[in-house]
C-alpha positions in Angstrom: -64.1 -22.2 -18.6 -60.5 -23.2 -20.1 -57.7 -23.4 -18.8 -54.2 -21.9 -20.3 -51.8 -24.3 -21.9 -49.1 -24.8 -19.3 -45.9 -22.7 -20.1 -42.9 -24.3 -20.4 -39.8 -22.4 -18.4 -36.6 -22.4 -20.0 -33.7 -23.8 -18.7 -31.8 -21.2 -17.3 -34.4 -17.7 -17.2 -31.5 -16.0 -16.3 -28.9 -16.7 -18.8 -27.4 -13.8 -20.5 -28.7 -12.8 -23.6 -26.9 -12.2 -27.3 -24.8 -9.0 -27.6 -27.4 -7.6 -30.0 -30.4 -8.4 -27.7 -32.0 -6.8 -24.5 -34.9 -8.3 -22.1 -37.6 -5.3 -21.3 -39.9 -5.3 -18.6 -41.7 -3.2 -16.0 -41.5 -2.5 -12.4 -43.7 -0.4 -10.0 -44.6 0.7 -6.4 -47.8 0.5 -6.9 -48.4 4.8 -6.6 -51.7 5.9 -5.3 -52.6 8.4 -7.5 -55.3 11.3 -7.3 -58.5 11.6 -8.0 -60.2 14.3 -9.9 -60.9 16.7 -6.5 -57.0 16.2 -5.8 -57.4 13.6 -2.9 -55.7 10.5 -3.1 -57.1 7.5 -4.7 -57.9 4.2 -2.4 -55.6 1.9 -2.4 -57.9 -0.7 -3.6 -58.1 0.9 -6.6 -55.0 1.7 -7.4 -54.3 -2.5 -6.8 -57.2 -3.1 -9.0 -55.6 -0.5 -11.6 -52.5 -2.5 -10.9 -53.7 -5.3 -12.5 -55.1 -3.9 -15.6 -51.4 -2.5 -16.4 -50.2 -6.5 -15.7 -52.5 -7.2 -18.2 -51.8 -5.1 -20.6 -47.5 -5.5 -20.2 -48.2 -9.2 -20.8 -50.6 -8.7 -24.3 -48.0 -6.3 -25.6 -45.3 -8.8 -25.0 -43.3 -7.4 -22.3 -40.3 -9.4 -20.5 -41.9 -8.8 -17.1 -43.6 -7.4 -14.6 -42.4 -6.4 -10.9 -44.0 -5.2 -8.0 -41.8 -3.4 -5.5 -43.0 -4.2 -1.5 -43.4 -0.7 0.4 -45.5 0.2 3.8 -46.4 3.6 3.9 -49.5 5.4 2.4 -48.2 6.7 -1.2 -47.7 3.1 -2.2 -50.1 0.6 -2.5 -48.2 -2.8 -2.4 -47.3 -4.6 0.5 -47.9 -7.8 -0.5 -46.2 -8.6 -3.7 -47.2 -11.7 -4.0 -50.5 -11.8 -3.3 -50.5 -9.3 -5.9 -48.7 -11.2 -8.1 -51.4 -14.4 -7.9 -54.2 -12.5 -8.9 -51.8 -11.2 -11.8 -51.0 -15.0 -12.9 -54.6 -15.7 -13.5 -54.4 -13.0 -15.9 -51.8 -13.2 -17.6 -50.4 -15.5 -20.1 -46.6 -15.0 -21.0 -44.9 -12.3 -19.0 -43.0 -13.2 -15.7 -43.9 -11.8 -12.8 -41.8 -11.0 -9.9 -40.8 -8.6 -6.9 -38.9 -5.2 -7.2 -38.1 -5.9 -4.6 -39.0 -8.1 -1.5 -37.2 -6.7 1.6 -35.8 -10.1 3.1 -34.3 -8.4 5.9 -38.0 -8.0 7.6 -39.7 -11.0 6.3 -39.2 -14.8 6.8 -36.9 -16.4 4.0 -39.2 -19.9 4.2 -42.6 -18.2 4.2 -41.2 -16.0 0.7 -39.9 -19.0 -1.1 -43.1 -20.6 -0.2 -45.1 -17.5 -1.8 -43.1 -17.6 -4.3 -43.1 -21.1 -5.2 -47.1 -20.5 -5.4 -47.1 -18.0 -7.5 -45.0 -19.8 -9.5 -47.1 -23.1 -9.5 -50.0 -20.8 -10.4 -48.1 -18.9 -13.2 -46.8 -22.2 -14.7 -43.6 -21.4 -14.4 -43.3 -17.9 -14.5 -42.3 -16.7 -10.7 -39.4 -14.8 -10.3 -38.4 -12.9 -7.0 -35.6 -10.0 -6.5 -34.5 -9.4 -2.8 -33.0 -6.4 -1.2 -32.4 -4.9 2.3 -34.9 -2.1 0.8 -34.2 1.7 0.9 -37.6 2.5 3.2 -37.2 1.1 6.4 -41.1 1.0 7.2 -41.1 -2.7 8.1 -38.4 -2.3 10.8 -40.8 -1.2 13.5 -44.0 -2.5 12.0 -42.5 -5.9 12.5 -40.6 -5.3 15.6 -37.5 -5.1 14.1 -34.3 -3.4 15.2 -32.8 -1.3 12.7 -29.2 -1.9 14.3 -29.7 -5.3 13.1 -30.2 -3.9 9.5 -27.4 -5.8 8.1 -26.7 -8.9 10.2 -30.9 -9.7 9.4 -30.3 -9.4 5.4 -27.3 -11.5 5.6 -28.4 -14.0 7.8 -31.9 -14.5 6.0 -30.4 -14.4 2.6 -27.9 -17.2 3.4 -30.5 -19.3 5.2 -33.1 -18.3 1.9 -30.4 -19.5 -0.2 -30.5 -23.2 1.5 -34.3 -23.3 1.3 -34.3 -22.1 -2.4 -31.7 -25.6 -3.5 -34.8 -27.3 -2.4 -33.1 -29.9 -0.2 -33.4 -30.1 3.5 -32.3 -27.4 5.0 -29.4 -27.2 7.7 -29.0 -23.7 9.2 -27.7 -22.1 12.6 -27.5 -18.5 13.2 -28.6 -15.3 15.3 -31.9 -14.2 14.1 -34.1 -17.3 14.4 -33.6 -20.8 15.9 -31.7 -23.2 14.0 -33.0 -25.8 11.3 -32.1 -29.1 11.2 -33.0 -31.2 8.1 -36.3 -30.2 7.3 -37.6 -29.7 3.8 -39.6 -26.8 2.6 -43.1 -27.3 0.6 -44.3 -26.7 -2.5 -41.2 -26.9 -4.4 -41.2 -25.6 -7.8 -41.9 -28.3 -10.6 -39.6 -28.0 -13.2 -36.7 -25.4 -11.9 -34.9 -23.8 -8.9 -37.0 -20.5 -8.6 -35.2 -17.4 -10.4 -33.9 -14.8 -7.0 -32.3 -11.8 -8.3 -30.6 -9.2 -5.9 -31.5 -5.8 -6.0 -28.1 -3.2 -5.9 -28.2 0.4 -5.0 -24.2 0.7 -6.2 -21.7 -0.6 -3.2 -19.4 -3.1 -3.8 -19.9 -4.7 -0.7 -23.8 -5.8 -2.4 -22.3 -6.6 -5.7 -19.5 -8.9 -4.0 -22.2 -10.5 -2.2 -24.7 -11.0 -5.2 -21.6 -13.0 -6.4 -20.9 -15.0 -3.8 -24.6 -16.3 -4.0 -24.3 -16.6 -8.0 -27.8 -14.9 -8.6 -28.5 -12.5 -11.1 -28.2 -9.0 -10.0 -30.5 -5.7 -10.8 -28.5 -2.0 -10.1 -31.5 0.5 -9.3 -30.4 3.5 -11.4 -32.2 6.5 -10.2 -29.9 9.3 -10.4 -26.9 10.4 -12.5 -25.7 8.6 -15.2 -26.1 5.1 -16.0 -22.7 4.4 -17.6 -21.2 5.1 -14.5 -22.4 1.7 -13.5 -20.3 0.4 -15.3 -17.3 -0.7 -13.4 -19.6 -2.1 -10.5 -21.0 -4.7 -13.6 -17.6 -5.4 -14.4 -16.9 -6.0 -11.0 -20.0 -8.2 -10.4 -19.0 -10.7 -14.1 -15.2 -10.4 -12.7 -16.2 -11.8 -9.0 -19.0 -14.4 -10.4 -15.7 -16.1 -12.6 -13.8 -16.0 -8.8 -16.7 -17.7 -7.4 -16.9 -20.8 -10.4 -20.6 -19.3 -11.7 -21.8 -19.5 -14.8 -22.6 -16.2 -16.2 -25.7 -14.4 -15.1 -27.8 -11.8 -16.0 -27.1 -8.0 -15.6 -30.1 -6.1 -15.4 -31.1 -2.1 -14.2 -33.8 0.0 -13.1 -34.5 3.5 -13.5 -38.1 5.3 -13.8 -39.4 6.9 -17.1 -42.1 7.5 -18.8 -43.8 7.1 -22.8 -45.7 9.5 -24.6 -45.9 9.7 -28.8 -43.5 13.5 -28.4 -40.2 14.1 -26.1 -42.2 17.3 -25.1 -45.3 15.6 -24.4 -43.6 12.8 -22.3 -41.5 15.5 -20.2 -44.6 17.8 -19.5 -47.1 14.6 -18.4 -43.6 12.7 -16.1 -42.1 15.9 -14.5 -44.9 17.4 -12.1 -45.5 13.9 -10.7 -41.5 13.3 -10.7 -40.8 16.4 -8.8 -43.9 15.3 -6.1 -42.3 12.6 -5.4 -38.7 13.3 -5.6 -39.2 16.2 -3.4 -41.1 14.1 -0.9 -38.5 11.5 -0.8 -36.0 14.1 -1.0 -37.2 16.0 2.6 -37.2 12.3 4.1 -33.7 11.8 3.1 -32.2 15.9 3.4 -31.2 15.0 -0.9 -32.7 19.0 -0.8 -35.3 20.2 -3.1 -35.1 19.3 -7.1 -36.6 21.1 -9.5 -36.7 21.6 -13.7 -33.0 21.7 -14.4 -32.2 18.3 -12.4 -35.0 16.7 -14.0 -33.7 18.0 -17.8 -30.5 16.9 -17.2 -31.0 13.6 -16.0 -34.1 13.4 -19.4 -31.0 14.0 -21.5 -29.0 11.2 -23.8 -26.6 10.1 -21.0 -29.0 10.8 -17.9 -31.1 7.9 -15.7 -34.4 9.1 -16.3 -36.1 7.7 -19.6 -38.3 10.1 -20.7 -39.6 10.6 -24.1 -40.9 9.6 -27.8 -40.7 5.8 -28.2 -37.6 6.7 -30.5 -36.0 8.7 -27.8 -36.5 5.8 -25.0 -35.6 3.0 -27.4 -31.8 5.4 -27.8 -31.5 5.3 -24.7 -32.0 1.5 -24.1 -29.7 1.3 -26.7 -27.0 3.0 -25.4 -27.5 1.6 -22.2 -26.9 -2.1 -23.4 -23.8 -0.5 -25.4 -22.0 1.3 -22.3 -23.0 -1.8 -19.3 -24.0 -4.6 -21.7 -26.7 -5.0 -19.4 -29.3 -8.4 -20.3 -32.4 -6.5 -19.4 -33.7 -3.2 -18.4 -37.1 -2.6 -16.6 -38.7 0.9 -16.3 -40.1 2.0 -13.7 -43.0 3.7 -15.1 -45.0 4.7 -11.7 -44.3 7.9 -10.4 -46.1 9.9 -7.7 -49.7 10.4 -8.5 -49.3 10.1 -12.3 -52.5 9.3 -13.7 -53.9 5.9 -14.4 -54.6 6.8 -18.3 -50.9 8.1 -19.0 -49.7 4.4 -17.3 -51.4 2.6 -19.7 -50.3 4.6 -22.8 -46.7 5.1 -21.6 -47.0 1.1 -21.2 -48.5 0.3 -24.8 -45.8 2.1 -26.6 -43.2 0.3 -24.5 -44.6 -3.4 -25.7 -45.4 -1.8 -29.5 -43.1 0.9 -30.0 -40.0 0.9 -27.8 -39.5 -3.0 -28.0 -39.2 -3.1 -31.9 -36.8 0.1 -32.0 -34.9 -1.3 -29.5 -34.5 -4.5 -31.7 -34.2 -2.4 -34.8 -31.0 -0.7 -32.9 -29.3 -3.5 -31.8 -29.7 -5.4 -34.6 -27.7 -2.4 -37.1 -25.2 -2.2 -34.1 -24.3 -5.7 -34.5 -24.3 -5.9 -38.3 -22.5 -2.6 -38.3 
């Protein structure tokens, strides 16, 4: 048995990158999808698929891979990063990471200690984004008051923060007893771990990214991406306040790849509109249907939906109208099959990639 040569981690994972360059990767819930008879798959499976879509992001040359932490029955991963272990083992170059953990209802030491496994066992190639979360499942599973909903994610971020600078930590507030000089183990070998922030689109979560000088991700779901942009403004503007170096601007949003538009659109939009409408009765966002999901499929809508030329436009023109560093697709939805997955996530690594660079690169010499 041999072991991988060690990666070395750059210097700053998170630095912007060139005006003619964007950083692609991959996020998911971990969907449990169907079986044949129409009854949903075991979630061991659908973990066990998990891993063979890890593996093939990371030979295809993806940026990255992120699992997104969720505890109900239609998604599969609770524990990113146990998840994300088994995925280092397996994988050679891609980073791995959360999308995202929900710090409000965990323990900030216990995830930077996770984390800073997975990143030992990854050599190097842990990366973790945090967020209050938009499911509030953990609340009561982990006797947490949801009137406490924003008092916890501040608190724990602040008190995560100290325990990420991996000196000892000095802490008092409300929602745990109070540290006093004690030092956190295993810290990471060669670099403070990469924590990005997850944003739904307040100001109040861009400011605070800021504050904390972490790299923030805008989840991008609905409506059009561009009019993000004033809220990445915002977020360069505040990090200059702060005394921050620059750091990266990245966004979410779910799509899908198939070789035709048409063929992309008809696979994505029954699973889409399962899930949208599920989430949509949760919320009262009403029922969607065809029209909403052509409209957001076109050239300035969130979804990314098509041919790998189609996609790779639409990455284009994202890092034209935010200038965003990175864009991960979400490329889970619902019970979408398994087999499309690993297509839609080939053509990202061998099609969409080099478009994407083939587009930026005539921009910038244009």
């Amino acid at each position: 048995m041999t072991s991988q040569p060690a990666a070395v981690p750059a210097s700053d994972p998170t630095a912007p990158v060139a005006a003619d360059r964007i950083l692609l990767g991959l996020n998911t819930f971990g969907d449990v999808g169907e079986n044949a008879d129409g009854s949903p798959q075991p979630h061991a499976q659908v973990l066990r698929q998990l891993l063979e879509q890890a593996e093939l992001a990371d030979a295809v040359g993806l940026h990255a891979f992120a699992v997104g932490e969720h505890h109900r029955k239609d998604f599969a991963v609770s524990a990113p990063e146990v998840f994300l272990a088994a995925a280092a083992a397996r994988t050679h170059q891609i980073r791995l990471g959360s999308a995202v953990t929900v710090l409000s209802s965990d323990d900030p030491i216990r995830v930077f200690q996770r984390f800073s496994t997975v990143d030992a066992l990854s050599n190097g190639r842990a990366e973790v984004m945090l967020g209050r979360g938009s499911f509030v499942e953990s609340f009561p599973l982990f006797g947490l008051d949801l009137a406490d909903y924003d008092v916890l994610f501040e608190e724990k971020l602040e008190l995560f923060d100290k325990v990420r600078s991996q000196q000892p930590v000095h802490w008092e507030g409300r929602t745990r007893p109070a540290l006093h000089g004690l030092s956190v183990y295993p810290p990471l070998e060669h670099h403070l771990l990469p924590a990005w922030i997850g944003v739904g689109g307040t100001t109040e979560s861009v400011l605070r990214c800021a504050q904390y000088g972490y790299p923030i991700i805008f989840a991008i779901i609905g409506g059009q991406p561009r009019a993000f942009g004033p809220l990445a403004d915002l977020y360069r503007e505040a990090m200059s306040q702060y005394g921050h170096p620059l750091q990266q601007v990245a966004t979410h949003s779910p799509g899908h790849v198939a070789p035709t538009d048409e063929q992309a659109r008809e696979e994505f939009f029954p699973h889409w509109l399962t899930l949208r409408n599920k989430l949509g009765a949760e919320r009262g966002w009403g029922r969607a249907g065809r029209p909403e999901f052509d409209a957001l499929c076109a050239p300035e809508g969130a979804l990314y939906v098509g041919s790998p030329d189609t996609v790779a436009r639409k990455i284009a023109r994202l890092k034209a109208d935010l200038g965003v560093d990175r864009f991960d697709l979400k490329y889970s939805s619902g019970p979408l099959p398994h087999s499309a997955m690993m297509r839609s996530i080939e053509l990202m690594g061998t099609a969409v990639a080099p478009r994407v660079s083939e587009l930026l690169g005539n921009s910038a010499a244009g």
